[in-house]
C-alpha positions as CSV (number, residue, x, y, z in Angstrom):
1,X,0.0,0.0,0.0
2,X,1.5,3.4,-1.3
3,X,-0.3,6.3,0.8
4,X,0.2,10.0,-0.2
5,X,-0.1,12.9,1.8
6,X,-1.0,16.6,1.0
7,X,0.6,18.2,-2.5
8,X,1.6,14.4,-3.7
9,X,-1.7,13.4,-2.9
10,X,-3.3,15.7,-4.9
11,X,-1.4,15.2,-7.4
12,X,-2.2,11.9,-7.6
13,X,-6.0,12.3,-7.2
14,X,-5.9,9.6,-4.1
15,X,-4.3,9.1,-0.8
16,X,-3.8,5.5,-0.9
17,X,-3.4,3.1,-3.5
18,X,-1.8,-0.5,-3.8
19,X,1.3,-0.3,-5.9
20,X,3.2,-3.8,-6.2
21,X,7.0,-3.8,-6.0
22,X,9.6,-5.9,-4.0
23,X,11.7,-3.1,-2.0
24,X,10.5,0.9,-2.0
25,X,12.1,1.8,-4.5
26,X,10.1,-0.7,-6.9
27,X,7.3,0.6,-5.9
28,X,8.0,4.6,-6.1
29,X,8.9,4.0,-9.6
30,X,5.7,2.5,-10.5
31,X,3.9,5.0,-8.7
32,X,5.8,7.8,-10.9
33,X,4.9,6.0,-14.1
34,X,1.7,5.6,-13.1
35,X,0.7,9.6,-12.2
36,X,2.8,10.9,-14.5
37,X,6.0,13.9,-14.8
38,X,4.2,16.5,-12.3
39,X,3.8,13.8,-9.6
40,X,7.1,12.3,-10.3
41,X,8.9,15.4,-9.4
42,X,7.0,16.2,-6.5
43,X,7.6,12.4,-4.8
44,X,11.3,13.5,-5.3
45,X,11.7,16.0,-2.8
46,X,9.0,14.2,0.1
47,X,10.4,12.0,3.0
48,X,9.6,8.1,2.5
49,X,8.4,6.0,5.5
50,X,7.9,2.2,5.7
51,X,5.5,1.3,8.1
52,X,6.1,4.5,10.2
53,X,10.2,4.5,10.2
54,X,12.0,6.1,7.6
55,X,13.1,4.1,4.4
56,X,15.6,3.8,1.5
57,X,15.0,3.0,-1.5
58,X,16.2,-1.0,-1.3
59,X,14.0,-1.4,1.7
60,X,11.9,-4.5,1.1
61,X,8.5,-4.5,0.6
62,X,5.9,-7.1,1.7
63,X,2.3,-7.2,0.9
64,X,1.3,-5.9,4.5
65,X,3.4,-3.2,4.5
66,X,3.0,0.3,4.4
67,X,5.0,3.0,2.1
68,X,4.4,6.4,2.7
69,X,5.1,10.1,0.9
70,X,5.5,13.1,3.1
71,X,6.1,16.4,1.1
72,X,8.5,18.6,2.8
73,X,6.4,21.6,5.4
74,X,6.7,25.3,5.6
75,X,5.0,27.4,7.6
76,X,5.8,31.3,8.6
């Protein structure tokens, strides 16, 4: 399960979906070449979490887990 938070989930037009892939890096590509350029580049500068703790890219995936995108905050 990919979920999306804030500008990367509207970007994608959902805040969850279920993206096969073997580590999370797998499954951030195929998230990319499913919603397109726009949402590609946004993923790219958001923090990635597995299952609550922060990932790398060759962090495997299983089909219980969890990947999540968290676009970077700013506030005044």
């Amino acid at each position: 399960m990919l979920r999306l938070f804030a500008s990367v989930r509207v970007a994608a037009g959902t805040g969850k979906v279920d993206i096969p892939g073997n580590t999370v890096g797998d499954v951030l590509a195929a998230a990319d070449e499913k919603f397109g350029q726009g949402f590609a580049g946004m993923a790219a500068t958001c923090r990635v979490w597995l299952n609550g703790e922060s990932a790398t890219a060759t962090d495997a995936v299983g089909a219980d887990d969890e990947v999540a995108l968290l676009p970077p905050v700013s506030g005044g």
